[in-house]
C-alpha positions as CSV (number, residue, x, y, z in Angstrom):
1,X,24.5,-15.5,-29.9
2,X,22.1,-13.9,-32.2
3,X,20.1,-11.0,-31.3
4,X,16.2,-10.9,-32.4
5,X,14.9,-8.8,-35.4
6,X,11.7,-8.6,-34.5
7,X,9.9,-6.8,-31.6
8,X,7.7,-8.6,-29.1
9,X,4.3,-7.5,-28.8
10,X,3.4,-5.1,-26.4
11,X,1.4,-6.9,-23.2
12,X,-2.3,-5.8,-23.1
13,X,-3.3,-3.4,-21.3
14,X,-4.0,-3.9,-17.5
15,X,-7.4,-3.6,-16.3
16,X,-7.0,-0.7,-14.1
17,X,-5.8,1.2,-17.6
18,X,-8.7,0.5,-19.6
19,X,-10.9,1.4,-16.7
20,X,-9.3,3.1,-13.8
21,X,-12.8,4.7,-12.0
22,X,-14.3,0.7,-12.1
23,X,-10.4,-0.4,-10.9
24,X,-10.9,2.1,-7.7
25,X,-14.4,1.2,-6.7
26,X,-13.3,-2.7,-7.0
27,X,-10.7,-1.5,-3.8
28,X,-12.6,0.4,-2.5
29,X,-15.5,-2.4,-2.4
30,X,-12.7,-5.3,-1.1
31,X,-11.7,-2.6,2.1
32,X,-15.6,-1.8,2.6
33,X,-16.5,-5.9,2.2
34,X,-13.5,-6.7,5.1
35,X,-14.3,-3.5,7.5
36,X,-18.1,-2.8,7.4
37,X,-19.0,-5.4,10.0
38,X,-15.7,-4.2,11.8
39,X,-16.7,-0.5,12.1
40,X,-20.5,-1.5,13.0
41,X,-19.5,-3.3,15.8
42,X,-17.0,-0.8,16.9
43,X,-19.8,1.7,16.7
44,X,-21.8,-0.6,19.1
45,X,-19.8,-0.2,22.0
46,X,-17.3,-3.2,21.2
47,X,-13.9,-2.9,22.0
48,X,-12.2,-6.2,20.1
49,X,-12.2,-4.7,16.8
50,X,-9.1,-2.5,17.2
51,X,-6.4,-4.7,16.2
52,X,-7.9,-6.3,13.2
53,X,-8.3,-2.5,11.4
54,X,-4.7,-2.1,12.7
55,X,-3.8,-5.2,10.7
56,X,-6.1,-3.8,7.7
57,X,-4.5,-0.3,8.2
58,X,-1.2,-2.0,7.7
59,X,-2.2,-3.5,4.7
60,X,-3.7,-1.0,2.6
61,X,-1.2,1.6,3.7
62,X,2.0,-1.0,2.7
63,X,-0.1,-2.0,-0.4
64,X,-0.8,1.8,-1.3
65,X,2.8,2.8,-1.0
66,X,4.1,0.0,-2.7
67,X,1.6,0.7,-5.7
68,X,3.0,4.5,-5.3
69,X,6.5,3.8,-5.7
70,X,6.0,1.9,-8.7
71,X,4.1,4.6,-10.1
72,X,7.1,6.9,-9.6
73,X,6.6,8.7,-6.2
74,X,8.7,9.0,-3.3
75,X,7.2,7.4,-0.5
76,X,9.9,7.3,1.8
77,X,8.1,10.0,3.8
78,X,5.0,7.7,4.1
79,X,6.7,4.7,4.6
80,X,8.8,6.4,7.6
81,X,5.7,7.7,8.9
82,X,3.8,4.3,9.2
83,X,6.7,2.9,10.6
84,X,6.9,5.3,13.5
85,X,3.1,4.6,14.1
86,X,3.3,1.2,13.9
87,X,6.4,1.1,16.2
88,X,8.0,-1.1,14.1
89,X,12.2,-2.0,14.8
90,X,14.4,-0.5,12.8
91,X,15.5,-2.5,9.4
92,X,18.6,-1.5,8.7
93,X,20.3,0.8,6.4
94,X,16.7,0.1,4.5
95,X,14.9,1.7,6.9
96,X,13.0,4.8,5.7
97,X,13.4,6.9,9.1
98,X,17.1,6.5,8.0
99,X,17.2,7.8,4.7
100,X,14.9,10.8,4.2
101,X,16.6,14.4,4.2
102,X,17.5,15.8,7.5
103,X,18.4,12.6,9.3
104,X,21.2,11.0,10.6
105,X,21.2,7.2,9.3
């Protein structure tokens, strides 16, 4: 088996590198588009709204920490966190509440 003499190119950059402010206001736009009627209503007296900004909340918190960790940060803090608000069960060994400093897992 041979091994290759050449390089391959490097991939282009992303979009959020060549323009990180425009890459932010793009999220920030998607979470306004899906919650703006959501947080009007709420503000109307309506109490039905609470579990779809839950779900949202989920989201861009799981999305945000994921995007975190693969930008080299710990988030096992935040992740353990969210967890114990969201009263989720216990994964595992996995399971952030398990593994930060200080704990018994």
């Amino acid at each position: 088996m041979s091994t290759p003499t050449t390089a391959l190119p490097a991939p282009p950059l992303a979009p959020a590198q060549r323009d990180l402010p425009a890459a932010l206001l793009r999220i920030a736009r998607a979470v306004e588009a899906e919650t703006e009627a959501l947080y009007r209503r709420k503000d109307a007296g309506y109490t039905d709204t609470g579990p779809a900004l839950r779900a949202l909340a989920f989201r861009v918190l799981e999305l945000g920490f994921t995007v975190a960790e693969e930008g080299g940060l710990d988030c096992r803090e935040v992740e353990a966190a969210v967890a114990r608000v969201y009263e989720l069960p216990d994964y595992g060994a996995h399971d952030p509440r398990r593994t930060l400093p200080g704990t018994v897992g």
